[in-house]
N, C-alpha and C positions, 0 to 999 in steps of 0.2 A: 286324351281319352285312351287309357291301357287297353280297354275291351277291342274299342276298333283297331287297333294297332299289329293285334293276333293276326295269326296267318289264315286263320278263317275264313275274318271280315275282309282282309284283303283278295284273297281269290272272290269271296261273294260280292263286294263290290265294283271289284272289275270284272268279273261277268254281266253283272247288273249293266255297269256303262257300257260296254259291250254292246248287248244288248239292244240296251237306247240307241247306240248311236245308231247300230243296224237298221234296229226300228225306226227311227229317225228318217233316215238316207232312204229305205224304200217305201218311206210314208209320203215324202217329198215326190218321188219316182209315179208312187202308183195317182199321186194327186192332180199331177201334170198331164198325163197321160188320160186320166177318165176326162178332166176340166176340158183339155182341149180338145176330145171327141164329144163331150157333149155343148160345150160355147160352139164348137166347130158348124154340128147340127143343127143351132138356132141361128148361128151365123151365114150356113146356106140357105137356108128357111127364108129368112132377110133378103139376103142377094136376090133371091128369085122372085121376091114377091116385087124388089125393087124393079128388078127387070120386069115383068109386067105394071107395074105401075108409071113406069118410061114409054111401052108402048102403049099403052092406053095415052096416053098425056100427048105423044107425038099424034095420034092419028082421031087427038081429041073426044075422046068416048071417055066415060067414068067409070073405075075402078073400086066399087065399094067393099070388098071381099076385106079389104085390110085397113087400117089407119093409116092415111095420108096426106101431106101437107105441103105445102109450098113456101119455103122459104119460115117455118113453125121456128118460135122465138126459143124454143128448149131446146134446138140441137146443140149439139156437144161444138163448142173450137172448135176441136183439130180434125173433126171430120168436115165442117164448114170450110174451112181453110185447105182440104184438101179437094172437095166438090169446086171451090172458086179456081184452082190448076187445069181444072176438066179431066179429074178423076175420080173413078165411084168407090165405096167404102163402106164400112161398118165397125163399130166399137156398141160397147155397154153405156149407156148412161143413164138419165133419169128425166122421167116430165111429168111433171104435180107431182114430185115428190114420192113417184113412182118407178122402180128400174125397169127399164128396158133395152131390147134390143133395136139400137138406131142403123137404117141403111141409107144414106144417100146419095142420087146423081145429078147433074148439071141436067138444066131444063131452059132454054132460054135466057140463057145467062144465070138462073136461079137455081136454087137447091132443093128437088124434089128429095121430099124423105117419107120413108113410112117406117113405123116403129110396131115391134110387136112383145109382149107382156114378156119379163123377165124374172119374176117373183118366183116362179114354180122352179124353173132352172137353178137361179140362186140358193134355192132352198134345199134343192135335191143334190145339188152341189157340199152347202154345209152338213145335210146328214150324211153323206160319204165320207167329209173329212171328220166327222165326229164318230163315224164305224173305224175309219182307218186308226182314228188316236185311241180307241176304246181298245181295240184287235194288237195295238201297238204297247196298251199297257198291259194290257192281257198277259200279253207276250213275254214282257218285261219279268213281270210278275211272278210267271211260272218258272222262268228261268234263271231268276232268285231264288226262288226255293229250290229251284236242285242245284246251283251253285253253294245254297248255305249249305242243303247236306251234303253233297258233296265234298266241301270243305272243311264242314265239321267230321265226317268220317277220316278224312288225312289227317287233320290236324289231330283227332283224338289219335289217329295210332301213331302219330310223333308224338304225341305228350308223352303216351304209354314208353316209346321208345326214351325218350329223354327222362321218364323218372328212372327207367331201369338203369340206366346208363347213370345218372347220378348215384343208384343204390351201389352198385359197383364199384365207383369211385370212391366211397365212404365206405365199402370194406366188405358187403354183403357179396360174395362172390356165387353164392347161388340162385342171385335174381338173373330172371330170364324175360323175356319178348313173347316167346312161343305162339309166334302167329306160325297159321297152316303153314306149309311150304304148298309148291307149286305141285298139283295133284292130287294134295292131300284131304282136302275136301271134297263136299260131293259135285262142286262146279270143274271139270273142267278149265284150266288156265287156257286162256287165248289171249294174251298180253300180258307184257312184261310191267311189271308192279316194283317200283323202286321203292317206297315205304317200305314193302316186305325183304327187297333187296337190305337193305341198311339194317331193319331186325335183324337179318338171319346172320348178316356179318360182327352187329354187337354180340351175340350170342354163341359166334366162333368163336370170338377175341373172347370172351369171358369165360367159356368152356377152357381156354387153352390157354389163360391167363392164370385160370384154379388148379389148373393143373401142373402148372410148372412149377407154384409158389405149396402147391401140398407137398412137391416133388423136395422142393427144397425145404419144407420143413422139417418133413419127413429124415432128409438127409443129415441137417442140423440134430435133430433130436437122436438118431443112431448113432451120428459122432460122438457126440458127450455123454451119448450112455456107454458108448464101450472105452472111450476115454476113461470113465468113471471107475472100474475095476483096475487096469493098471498103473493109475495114477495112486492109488490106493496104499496097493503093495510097493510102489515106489517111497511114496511116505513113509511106510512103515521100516525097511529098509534103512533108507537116509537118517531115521533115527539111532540105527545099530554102529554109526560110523562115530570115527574118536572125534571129541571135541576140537574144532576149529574154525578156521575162516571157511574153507573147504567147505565143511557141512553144513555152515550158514548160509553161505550161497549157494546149496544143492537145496536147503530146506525152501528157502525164499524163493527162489524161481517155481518150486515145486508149489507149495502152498498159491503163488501168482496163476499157475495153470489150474489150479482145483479151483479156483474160485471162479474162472472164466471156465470153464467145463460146467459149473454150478449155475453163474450167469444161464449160458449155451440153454440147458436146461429149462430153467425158470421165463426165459423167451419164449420156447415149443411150446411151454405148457400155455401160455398168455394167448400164443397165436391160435393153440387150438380150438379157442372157443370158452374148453372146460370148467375153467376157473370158476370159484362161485365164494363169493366174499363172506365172512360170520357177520354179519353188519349188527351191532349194539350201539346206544347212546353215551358218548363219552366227551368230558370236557376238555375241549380243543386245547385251550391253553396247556394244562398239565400235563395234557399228551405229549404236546409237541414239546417242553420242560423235558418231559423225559427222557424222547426217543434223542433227543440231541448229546443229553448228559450220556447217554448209551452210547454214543459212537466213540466218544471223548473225544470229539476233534474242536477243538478250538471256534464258537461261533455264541456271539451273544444275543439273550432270546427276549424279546420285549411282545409283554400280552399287554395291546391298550384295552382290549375288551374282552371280555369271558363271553361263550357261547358252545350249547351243548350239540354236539354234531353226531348225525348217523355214522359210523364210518367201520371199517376192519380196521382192528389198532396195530396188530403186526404187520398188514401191507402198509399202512400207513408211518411204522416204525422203518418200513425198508423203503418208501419214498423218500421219505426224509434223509436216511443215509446216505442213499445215493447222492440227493441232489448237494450234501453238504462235502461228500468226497469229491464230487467232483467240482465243486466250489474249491476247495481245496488245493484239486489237482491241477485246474487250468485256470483258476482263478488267483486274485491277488487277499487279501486281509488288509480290512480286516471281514468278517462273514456275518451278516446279518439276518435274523430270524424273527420278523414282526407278526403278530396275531391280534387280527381285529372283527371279531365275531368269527363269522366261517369262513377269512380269509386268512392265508399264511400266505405270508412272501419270502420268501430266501435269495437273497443277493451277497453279492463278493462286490471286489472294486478290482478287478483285471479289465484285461481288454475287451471283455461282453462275448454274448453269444456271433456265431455267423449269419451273415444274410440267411442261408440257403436253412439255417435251423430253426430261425424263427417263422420261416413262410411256408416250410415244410413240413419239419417237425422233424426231432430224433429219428438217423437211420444207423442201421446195424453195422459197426464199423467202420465209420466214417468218422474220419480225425480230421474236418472243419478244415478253415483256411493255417498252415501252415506258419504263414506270417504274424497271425495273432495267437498262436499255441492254445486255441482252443478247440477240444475236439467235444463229440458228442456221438461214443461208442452203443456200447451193449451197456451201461448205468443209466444213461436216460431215455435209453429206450425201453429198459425195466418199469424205469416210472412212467411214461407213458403210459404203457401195458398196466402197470397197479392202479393206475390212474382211474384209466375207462371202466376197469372192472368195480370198483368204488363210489362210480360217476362222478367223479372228481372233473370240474371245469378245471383243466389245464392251460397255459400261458405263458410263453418265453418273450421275455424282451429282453433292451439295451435300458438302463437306467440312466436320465438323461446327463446326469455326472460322472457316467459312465459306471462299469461293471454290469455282470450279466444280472435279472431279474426274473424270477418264476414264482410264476401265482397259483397259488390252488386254491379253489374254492369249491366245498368242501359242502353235502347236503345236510341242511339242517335237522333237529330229531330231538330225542326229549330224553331228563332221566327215567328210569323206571318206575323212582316212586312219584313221579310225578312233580317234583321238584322244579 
């Protein structure tokens, strides 16, 4: 049962047994305590009447004031068996099927007893332990219900805390907790409050976690804009130089830095939020047909099903890029590109992605395990980024004949005329 398993029900239930047992253990206490001042009462009542009912019997006078008998066939055993010792006594029993109080002493060898009504006692007896269990569920009762709310108040500000803490995780860096702090309301703090403790510390780490990651956005997107001018006039330059090996390889490392300055770029803008995709109805297959034929890299495209999809076609023509260069680049051939409604798969046959990319996801500059030469830089962390802005379900695996596999799926949508 999920429900009772909450942390709710479990503080409210172990309050509740609690409780019981409390109520229990001084229902037991107060039960013993009144029984034996009031048995005690009818049992001195007894004693005394028996002792008058011994001196009358020794000095031969009759004692009518009480019921008395001689050797009376409804005494109890063990009080008979203790009279026959030449010892006097008392216990509860019954005669006609009536309870009372039995006392008897030795009388000439026999067992003088007199008995007196026990029904009132017994009975005054069971409405005390029916007040004690009534006072004891009472009790119970009340103490349920402020253990549930109780419980329910913690538990609801851990939910609160634990969604916000998930939104965080998932990327929303401006979800907050913002319970009062201490003071800050109009009650006065007079105890220390750990719930509130643990918001106010998620809401440090996430203040100073937003803060670091704008810091470094911030810092990425200032490099590759001022990047962006002298690399420029560098270009321009390197073309003025005489033809040769020289200026091939001044162009090529050049043009390699403008494109990761452009990367650099195209990240800031993704992380900032900004992005806002032209989303039209377009037919997946001939898209993906084309944006592949566009790259000219080497990768055969098999549509088993046509299917027309919401999507941006140029972020979509730069997913594709990427994820077939870097097919390419850390991958083996041959490159495969399948389309089956609004799914596209693109796989290689290399050594597959790394653990830590498939269960993490693309991080910025991170060149994967070494031993498998596969890395997963600033390209698929673009797609990524084109990805979410498109809503594109994204998916990295191992293909089980090996080479890496990435799946997008893609939101469905219609043409315009209706088609």
């Amino acid at each position: 049962m999920p429900a009772l398993s909450s942390l709710r029900w479990k503080i409210a239930l172990t309050t509740t047994m609690v409780c019981c047992l409390v109520a229990a253990v001084l229902g037991i206490l107060v039960h013993n305590v009144v029984a034996r001042q009031i048995v005690g009462e009818v049992r001195k009542e007894a004693d005394a009447e028996l002792d008058h009912a011994l001196g009358h019997y020794e000095y031969g006078t009759a004692h009518g004031d009480v019921d008395i008998a001689l050797d009376p066939p409804d005494l109890p055993g063990p009080l008979r068996a203790l009279v026959a010792r030449g010892q006097t006594g008392s216990m509860v029993g019954a005669r006609k099927d009536e309870p009372v109080m039995w006392a008897a002493g030795p009388a000439d060898g026999k067992a003088l007893a007199v008995w007196l009504p026990y029904r009132n006692t017994r009975d005054r007896l069971r409405d005390i332990d029916a007040a004690i269990l009534a006072s004891s569920a009472l009790a119970a009762g009340v103490v349920a219900l402020a253990g549930v709310f109780l419980a329910n108040r913690i538990s609801r500000r851990l939910v609160t805390t634990a969604d916000v803490a998930r939104r965080i995780s998932a990327g929303d860096l401006d979800a907050r907790v913002d319970f009062p702090a201490d003071g800050d309301d109009a009650r006065p703090a007079r105890s220390r409050d750990e719930v509130r403790d643990v918001a106010h510390a998620l809401d440090s780490m996430a203040r100073s976690l937003q803060a670091r990651l704008e810091a470094e956005k911030r810092f990425t997107a200032d490099v590759a804009h001022e990047l962006r001018t002298p690399l420029t006039g560098s270009l321009a330059a390197a073309a003025l130089l005489p033809e040769g090996r020289p200026k091939e390889m001044i162009n090529d490392r050049l043009k390699a830095l403008h494109l990761l300055t452009e990367d650099l770029l195209e990240i800031s803008r993704l992380e900032s939020g900004g992005e806002r995709a032209e989303l039209a109805p377009v037919e997946l297959g001939r898209a993906v047909d084309r944006a592949v034929a566009m790259t000219g890299l080497a990768a055969s495209v098999r549509v088993i099903r046509e299917a027309v999809v919401l999507t941006d076609r140029r972020r979509l023509d730069r997913i594709l890029a990427n994820l077939l260069a870097n097919a390419h680049q850390h991958g083996r051939p041959p490159v495969e590109v399948t389309v089956t409604g609004p799914v596209v798969v693109v796989r290689d046959h290399g050594p597959g992605y790394p653990a830590e990319l498939i269960e993490q996801g693309p991080q910025r500059f991170r060149t994967g395990d070494p031993g498998r030469g596969r890395g997963h830089g600033l390209g698929l962390t673009i797609v990524a980024g084109q990805a979410a802005v498109l809503e594109i379900e994204l998916r990295f695996a191992n293909a089980p004949d090996g080479g890496a596999s990435t799946t997008l799926t893609l939101p469905v949508g219609r043409l315009p005329d209706g088609k």
